[in-house]
N, C-alpha and C positions, 0 to 999 in steps of 0.2 A: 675406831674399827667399825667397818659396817655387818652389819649383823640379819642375816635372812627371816624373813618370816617364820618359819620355825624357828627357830634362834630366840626372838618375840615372844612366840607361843607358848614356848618352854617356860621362860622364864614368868610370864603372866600366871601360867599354869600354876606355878607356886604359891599364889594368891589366888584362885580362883571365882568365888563368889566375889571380892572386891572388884575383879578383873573382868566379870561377865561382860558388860559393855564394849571395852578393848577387844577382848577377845574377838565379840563378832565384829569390829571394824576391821580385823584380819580379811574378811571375808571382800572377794575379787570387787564385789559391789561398793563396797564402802573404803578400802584400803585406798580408792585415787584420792581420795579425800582425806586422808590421813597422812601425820607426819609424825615423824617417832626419832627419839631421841633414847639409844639405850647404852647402857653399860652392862657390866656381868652379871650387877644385884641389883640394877633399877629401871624405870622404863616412864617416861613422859609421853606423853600423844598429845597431838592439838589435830583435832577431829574440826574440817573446814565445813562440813556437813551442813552447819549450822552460822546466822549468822548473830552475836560473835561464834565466833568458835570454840570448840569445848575443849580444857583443858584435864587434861587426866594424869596422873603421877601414882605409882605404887613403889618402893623399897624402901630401904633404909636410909637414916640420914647420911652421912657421909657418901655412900653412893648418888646420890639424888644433889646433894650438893656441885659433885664431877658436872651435873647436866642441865642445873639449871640457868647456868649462862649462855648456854647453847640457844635459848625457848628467846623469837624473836618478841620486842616489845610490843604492845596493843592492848585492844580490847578484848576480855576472854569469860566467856561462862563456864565457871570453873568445878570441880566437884573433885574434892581434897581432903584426904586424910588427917588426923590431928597433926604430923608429924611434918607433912609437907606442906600443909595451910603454915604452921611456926616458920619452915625456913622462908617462905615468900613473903611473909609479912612487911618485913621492911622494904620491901620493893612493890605494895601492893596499894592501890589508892582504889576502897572497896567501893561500888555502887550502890549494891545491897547483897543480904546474904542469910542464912539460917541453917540452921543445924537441924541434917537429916538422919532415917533412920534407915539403912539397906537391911532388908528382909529377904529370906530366903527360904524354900518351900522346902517341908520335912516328903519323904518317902510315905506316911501312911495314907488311909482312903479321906479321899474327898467326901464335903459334905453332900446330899442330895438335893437337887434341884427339883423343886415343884413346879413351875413352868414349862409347856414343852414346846414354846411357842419363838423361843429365841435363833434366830438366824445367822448365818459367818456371812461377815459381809465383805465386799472384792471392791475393786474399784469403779465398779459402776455407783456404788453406794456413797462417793465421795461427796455427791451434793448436799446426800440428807447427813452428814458426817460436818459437814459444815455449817449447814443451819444450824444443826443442833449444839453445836458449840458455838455458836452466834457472836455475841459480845459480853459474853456472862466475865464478869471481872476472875470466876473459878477457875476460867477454861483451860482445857491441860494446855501449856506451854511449849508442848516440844513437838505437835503432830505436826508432819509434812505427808501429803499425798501418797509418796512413794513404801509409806507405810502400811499403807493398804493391801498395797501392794504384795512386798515382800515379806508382812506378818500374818499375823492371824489376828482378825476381830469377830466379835458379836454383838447385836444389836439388839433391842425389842423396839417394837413397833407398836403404838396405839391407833389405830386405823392406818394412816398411810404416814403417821409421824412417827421419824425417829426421837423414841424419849429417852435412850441410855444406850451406855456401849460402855465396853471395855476390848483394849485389845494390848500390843506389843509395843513396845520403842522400837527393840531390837530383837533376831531372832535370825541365830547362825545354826542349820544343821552339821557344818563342819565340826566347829565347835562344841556343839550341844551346849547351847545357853540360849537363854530368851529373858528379854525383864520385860513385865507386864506395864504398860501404862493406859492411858488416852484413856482413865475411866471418867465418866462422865455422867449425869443425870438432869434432866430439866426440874431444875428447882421446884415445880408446882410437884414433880412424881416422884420426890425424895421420899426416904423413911418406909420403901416397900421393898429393900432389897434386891430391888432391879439390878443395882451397880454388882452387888455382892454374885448372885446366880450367873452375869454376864464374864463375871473374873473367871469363876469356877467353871463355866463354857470354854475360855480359853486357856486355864489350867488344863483342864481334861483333854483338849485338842493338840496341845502340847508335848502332855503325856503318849496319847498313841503313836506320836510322832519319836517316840525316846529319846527326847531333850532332858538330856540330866539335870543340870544347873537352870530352877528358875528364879528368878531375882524381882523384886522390884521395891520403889522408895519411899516412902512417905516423909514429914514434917513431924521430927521430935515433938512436938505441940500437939501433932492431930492423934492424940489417943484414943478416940473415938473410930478412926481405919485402920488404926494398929491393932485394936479389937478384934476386928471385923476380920480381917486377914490372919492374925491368929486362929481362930475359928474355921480359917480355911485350910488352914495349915501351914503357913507361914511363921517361920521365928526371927528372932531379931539377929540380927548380924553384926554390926559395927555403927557409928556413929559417923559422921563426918560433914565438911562443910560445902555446901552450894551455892554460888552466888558471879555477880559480875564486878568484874572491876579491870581497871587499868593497870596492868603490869609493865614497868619501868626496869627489867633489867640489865640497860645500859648502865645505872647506880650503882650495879654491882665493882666495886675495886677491890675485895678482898676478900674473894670465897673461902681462901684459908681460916679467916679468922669466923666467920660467919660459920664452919662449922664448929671450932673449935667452942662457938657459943652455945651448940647446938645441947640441950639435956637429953 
């Protein structure tokens, strides 16, 4: 059955901090690039946005199992729930992968920023946006240009160098979600809470804007940013798995039984 965009949204809705990202690929800019796979209780995306492309799944097993034979074979950067990471497993030949932490921002007040010297940058600022993620092995992973674009960044500047930014992945006023990413620092100006006040610049620009849902990920491992973002106001959320690999579900011969394994 095919099923409308709202139809989608509803059902995302039911998950919603899980869903933040989906949600805003609803949105007219990013849905040509989206392919969705839904039933009544579950919903797969493969987001071509990216290349590989991003793989997305939320509901129950048994629903999720109806649509995973649908999801064409390839290469895919995946970001996967406990539940849906287990059904794919035997069809999955991982490249690499780690267990992340989705965080979500509480309603109370922001910390204060001592700097008053931090900027939102646009897309004229995409050169100094590039140098400064240069070839640092750190560098966020997921920025494209169009990000500048259509989200919100801030930067600081030590003379005419960009030394830190944080800005969005994704940021749907439709929807009212945003997840924070692209933070960055030049390694020599670490440990001065550059990264930290730049987050909290595009928290608060977010906020005026009354985006409900803000979301963003860190690396179960990096305890040291889950800190730091707690302190901003950010709590944990859920757990879940990201990573690439080759999915093979032409293998699949017998989704019956594959859920009946399922615990």
């Amino acid at each position: 059955m095919r099923r409308s965009s709202d139809d989608i949204r509803h059902l995302l809705e039911s998950d919603r901090i899980w869903s933040a990202y989906a949600l805003a690929d609803l949105d007219p800019r990013y849905i040509s690039a989206s392919s969705w796979y839904v039933n009544e209780n579950a919903a797969i995306l493969i987001y071509a946005g990216f290349d590989p492309a991003v793989l997305f799944s939320m509901g129950p097993d048994a629903a999720l199992g109806e649509l995973l034979p649908l999801i064409p074979a390839g290469q895919y950067t995946y970001t996967l729930l406990k539940n849906s990471r287990r059904l794919i497993d035997p069809f999955l030949n991982v490249g690499h992968e780690k267990i992340m932490v989705r965080m979500v921002l509480d309603s109370g007040p922001l910390p204060i920023i001592y700097r008053d010297d931090f900027i939102q940058l646009t897309e004229i600022n995409l050169g100094d946006v590039q140098r400064l993620f240069g070839s640092y092995p750190d560098q966020p992973d997921s920025f494209v240009a169009s990000q500048l674009r259509d989200g919100i960044f801030f930067g600081y500047y030590k003379a005419d160098d960009l030394v830190s930014i944080a800005g969005t992945h994704v940021l749907s006023k439709t929807a009212s979600v945003a997840a924070i990413g692209n933070v960055f620092t030049k390694p020599r100006y670490r440990n001065r809470g550059l990264a930290t006040e730049a987050s909290i610049c595009v928290v608060e620009s977010l906020r005026e804007m009354g985006i409900e849902t803000i979301v963003l990920n860190v690396a179960v491992d990096n305890k040291p940013a889950q800190v730091i973002y707690a302190k901003i106001g950010f709590r944990h959320f859920c757990e879940y798995y990201e990573g690439q690999g080759e999915l093979k579900i032409e293998a699949i011969e017998n989704i019956g039984a594959l859920n009946d394994k399922a615990v």
